[in-house]
N, C-alpha and C positions, 0 to 999 in steps of 0.2 A: 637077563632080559628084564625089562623096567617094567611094570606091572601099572594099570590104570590108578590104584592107592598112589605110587612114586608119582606119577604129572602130576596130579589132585594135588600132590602134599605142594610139588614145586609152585602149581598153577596159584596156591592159598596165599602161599608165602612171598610169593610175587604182588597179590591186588593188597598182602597186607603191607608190605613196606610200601608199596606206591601211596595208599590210605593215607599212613603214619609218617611219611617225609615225604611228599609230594608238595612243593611252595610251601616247606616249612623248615627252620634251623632244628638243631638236635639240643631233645632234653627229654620229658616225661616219656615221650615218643622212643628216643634209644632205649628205656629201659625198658620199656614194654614189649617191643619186637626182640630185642635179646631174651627177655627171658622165654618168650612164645618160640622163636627160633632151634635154641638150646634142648628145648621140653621134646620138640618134634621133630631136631635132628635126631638125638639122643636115642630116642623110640624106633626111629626108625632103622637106625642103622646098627640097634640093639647097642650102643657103648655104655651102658649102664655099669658096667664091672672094668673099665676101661680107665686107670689111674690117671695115667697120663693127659685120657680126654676130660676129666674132670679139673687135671691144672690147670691147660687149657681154657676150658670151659669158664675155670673158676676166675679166671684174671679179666676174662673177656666181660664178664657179669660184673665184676667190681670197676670196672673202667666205667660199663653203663652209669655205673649209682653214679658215679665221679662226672657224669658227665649231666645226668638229672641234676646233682647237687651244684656244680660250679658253671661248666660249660663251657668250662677255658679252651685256649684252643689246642694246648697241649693232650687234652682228653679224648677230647676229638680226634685229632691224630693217633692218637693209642688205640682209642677204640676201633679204627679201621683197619689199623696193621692188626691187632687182635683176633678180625674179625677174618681176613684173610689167611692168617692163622691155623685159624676153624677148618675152615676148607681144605689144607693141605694134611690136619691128623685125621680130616675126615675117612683120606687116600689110605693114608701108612699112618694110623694111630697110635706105634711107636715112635714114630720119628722123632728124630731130635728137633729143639724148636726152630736153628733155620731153616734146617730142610723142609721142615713143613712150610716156614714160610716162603720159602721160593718155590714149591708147588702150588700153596695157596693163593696169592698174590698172582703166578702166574695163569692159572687157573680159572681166575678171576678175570681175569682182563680179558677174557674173552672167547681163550683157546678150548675150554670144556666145553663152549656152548656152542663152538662150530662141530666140535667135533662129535657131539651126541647127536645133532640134524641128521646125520646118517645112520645115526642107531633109529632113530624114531621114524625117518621112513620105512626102513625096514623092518619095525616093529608092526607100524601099521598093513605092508603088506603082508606081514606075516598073518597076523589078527584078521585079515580078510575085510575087515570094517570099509577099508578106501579102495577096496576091489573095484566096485562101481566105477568109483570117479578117472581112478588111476585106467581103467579100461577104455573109457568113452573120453578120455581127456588126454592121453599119452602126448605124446610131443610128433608122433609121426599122421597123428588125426589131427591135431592143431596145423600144423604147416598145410592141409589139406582146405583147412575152409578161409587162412588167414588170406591170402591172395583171391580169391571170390568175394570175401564179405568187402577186401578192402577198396576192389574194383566200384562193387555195388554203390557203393557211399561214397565216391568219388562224384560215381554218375547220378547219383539222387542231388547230389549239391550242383551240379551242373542242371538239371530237370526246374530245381526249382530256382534258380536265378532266371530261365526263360521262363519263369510261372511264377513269379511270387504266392500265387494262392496257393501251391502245392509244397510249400515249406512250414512244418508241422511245429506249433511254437507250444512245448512242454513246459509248463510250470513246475520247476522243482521248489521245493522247501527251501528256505537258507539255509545251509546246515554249515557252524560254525568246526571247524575241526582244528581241536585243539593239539598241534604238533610238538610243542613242552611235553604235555601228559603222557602224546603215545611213546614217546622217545623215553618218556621218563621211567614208562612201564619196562619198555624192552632192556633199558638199561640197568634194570633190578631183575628182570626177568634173568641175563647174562649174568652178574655179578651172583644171585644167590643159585644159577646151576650147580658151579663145581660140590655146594653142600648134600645137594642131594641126587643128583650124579657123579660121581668121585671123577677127577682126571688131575693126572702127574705124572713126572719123571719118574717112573715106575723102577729104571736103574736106578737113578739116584736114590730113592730110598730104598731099596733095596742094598744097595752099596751103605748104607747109614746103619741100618741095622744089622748090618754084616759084620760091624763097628764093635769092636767088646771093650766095656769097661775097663776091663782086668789085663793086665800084657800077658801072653804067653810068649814062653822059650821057643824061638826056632832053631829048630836042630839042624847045621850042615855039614855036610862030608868033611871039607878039610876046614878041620879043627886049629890046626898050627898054627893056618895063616889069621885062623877069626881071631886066635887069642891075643896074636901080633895085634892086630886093629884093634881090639880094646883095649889093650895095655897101652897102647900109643894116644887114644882119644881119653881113656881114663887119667895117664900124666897128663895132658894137654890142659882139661874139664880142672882137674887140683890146681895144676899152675895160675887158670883163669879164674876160678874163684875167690883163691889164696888174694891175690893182686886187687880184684875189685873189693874183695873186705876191708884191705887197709886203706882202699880209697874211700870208700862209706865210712870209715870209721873217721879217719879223717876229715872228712865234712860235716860228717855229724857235732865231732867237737867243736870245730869253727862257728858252727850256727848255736850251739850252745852259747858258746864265749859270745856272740854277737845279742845275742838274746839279753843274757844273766850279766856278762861284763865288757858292756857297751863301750868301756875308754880302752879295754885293750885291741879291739881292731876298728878299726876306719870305718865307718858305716857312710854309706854313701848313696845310700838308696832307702824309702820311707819304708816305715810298717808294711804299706799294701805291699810295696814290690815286694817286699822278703818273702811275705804270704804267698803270692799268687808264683812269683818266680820257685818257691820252694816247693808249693803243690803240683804245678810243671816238672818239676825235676823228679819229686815224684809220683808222677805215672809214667815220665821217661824209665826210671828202675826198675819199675814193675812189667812197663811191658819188658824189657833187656830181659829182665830175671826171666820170667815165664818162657821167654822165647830160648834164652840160654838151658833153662832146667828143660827145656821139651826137647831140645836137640841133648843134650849131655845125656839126657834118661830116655832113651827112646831103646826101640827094640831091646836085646839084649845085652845093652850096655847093664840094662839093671839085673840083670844074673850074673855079670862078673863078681867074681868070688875075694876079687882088691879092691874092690868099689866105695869100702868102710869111711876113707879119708876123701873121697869126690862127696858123697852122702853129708858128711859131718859139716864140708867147707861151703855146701851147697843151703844146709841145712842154718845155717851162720847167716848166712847171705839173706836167706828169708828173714829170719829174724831180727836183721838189721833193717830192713826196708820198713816192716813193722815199725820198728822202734823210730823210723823217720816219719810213718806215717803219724804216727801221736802225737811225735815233737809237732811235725805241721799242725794237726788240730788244734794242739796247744799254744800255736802261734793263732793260728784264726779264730780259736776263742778269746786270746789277748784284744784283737784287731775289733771284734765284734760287741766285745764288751765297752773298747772305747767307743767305737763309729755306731753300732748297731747294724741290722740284719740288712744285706742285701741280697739278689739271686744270687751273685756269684760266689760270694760267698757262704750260701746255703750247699751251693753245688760244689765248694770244696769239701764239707762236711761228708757230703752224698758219695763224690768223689773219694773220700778215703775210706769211708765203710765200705763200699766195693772192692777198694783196693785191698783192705784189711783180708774181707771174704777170699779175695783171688789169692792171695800169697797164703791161705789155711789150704785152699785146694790144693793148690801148688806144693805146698809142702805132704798134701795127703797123697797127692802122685806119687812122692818119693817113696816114702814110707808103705804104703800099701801098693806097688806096683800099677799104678793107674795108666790109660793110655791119655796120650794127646788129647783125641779126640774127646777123652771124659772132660776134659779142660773146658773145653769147646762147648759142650753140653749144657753142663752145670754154670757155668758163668755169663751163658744168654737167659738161662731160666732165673738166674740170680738176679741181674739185670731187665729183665721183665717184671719179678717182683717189685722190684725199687721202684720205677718208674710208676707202678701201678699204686704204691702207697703215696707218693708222690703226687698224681695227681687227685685225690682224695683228699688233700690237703686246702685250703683257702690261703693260699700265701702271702697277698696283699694284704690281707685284713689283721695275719699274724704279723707281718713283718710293722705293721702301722702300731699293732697294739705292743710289741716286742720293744720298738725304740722308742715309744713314750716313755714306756716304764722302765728300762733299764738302760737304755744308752747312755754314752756320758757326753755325748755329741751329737745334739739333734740336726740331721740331716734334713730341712722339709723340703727340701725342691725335690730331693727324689721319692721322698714322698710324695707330693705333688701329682709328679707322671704315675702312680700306682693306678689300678682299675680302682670300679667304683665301690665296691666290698667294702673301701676303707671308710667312706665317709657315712654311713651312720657312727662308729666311732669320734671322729672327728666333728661331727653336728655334736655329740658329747661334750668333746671339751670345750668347744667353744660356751656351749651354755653355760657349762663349771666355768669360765674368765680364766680359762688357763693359761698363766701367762706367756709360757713357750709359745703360743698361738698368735700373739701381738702383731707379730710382723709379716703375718701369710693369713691373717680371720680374714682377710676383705676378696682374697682370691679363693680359700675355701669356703666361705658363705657364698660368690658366686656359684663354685663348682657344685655344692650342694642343691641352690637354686636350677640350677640347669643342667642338673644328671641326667639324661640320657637313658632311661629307664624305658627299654622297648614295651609297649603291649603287644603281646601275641596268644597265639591260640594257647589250649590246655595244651594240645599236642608239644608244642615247642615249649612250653615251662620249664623253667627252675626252680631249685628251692631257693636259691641265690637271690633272682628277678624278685621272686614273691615276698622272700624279705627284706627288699632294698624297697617296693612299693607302698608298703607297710610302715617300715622307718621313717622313711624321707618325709611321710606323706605326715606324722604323728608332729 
């Protein structure tokens, strides 16, 4: 039962997000309420020794800084799935990180704060406090006077149409009522319930944590026919391996010879396509692998006692995709040293360190008897990582300073479209007469003149805003 401290803490936590983004964008304000937040879930719900709520925790607070600092809108969006997050390890502070966020998320939109209205009535008549009201207010004494009063004020409004003098002109106040505000209250009031009232798929995560890292042997009666079925899936799993290796090997070579000795095969497609078509193809392998090694290693396949030569050709298999992941990079490093940096191409790079990460798990399932599910686990919290260093990052500003200096092909129209990060660099060169500038000073001396630099409160600051103000302004 919820204690007067629990409303107090929710009722704080509610006028201070209203406070702190009430008619305002997100920046000083996100980091402020995160860490306030954090300090007084934390306390409250005692997670202090709670590993997992601190990774949690920890990602959700580095997204704030990411969001003070830049304000992109990617951080933005991180920061709320993060923050939904919260809410679901609040329930099951083991859970793995989707299931929490489909608790949380769910949680959030609304369904904890219908659903505690009934705890909190009942709290209060329990407490005796709304005794009063709840007695002299019931719903079977309301029906008693609403028919009476309603007659009465019927016939006062008939009295004083034959009387104008007997119709009683009240001066009220103006009272402006601002319906943004209370909406905006109730709307934080809902969203930050499930933190400090817990509600979830109470199966679902319970079913999560039921969930074990590690496979265990099940043991069945008849043994003859299980070993039939593995012996049959074990050839099956050799054959399918054996087959896709010489195909990976196969294309592996081809992209070498296409690379390294360009007149012995046809090239018919530019740098980019080879790149972007070859980082396609792999994460097409990766998922295949992943999905193939989950199904091949599942249950008790990994106790078969023949399993040596599935293991070895499985174990191939990874390390071939590896070896394609690098060749790709080393083709996108080729592409990028010519062209210089774009998103998508930053997100092949991103893209193949994850890949990298996934096929060492993948390979740690074999080797150490992992479940599925650890897969599952470990490679949303991997991918939360990433994403989380990622927007911590200033990308326009790098990408603008990246292809000055080392491109061998200056791209400026898509420089150009970058946010405004870039142009105190760019107000640089121009003043250096750099001459790569020649033929774009007249549209970046406007774009400088006419940045866009919003003023707003402390609440909504960046450190971004504050030093593009600064810059421009010098």
């Amino acid at each position: 039962m919820a204690g007067f401290r629990t409303y107090l803490l929710w009722f704080a936590l509610t006028i201070l997000h209203t406070w702190l983004f009430y008619d305002q964008s997100l920046g000083l304000n996100a980091l402020i309420f995160s860490v306030i937040m954090v300090v007084l879930v934390t306390w409250h719900h005692t997670l202090q020794r709670k590993k997992t709520w601190w990774f949690a925790a920890g990602v959700h607070l580095f997204v704030s800084v990411a969001v003070f600092w830049h304000g992109t809108f990617m951080s933005i969006i991180l920061y709320h799935f993060s923050a939904f997050a919260l809410a679901g390890f609040v329930l099951a502070v083991q859970s793995s990180l989707p299931i929490a966020f489909i608790n949380g998320i769910t949680a959030s939109l609304g369904i904890s704060f219908v659903t505690w209205i009934p705890a909190f009535v009942k709290n209060l008549k329990e407490s005796g406090l709304a005794h009063p009201f709840l007695h002299h207010f019931s719903l079977k004494r309301a029906y008693l006077y609403i028919a009476p009063a309603t007659v009465t004020l019927i016939f006062y409004f008939f009295y004083s149409i034959a009387n104008p003098d007997f119709f009683l002109e009240l001066n009220f106040p103006d009272l402006e009522i601002n319906l943004g505000l209370i909406g905006y209250i109730i709307l934080g009031g809902v969203m930050l319930c499930p933190l400090i009232f817990p509600w979830g798929f109470k199966n679902l995560a319970e079913w999560d944590l039921g969930k074990p890292d590690l496979l265990e042997r099940i043991r069945i009666k008849k043994v003859s026919t299980s070993k039939l079925g593995l012996a049959h899936e074990n050839h099956q799993g050799v054959v399918m391996f054996a087959m896709l290796n010489i195909l990976i090997i196969l294309f592996l070579c081809f992209n070498v010879l296409q690379i390294f000795i360009p007149a012995l095969v046809q090239q018919q497609r530019n740098h980019s396509e080879q790149v972007h078509q070859g980082f396609e193809t792999l994460i097409m392998s990766i998922i295949i692998a992943i999905l193939l090694i989950m199904y091949y290693f599942r249950a008790n396949q990994n106790f078969y006692t023949n399993k040596t030569r599935l293991v070895q050709l499985a174990t191939i298999w990874i390390l071939l995709n590896v070896f394609l992941a690098v060749f790709t990079c080393y083709k996108n490093i080729l592409y990028v040293d010519n062209f210089g940096l774009t998103y998508k191409r930053i997100w092949v790079f991103i893209g193949i360190v994850l890949t990298i990460i996934g096929l060492y798990l993948t390979l740690l399932k074999i080797t150490s008897l992992k479940t599925n599910w650890y897969l599952i686990r470990q490679n949303t919290w991997i991918l939360c990582f990433m994403l989380t260093f990622y927007t911590l990052i200033d990308w326009d500003r790098f990408i603008t300073w990246y292809n000055f200096n080392y491109a061998q092909e200056l791209d400026l129209e898509y420089i150009e479209d970058l946010g405004n990060t870039k142009l105190p660099y760019l107000k640089e060169l121009i003043k250096n007469n750099d001459l790569r500038m020649a033929d774009y000073k007249y549209e970046f001396e406007v774009m400088i003149k006419k940045a866009n630099i919003p003023v707003v409160s402390w609440k909504s600051q960046t450190l971004d805003n504050e030093w593009l103000q600064v810059e421009l302004e010098r």
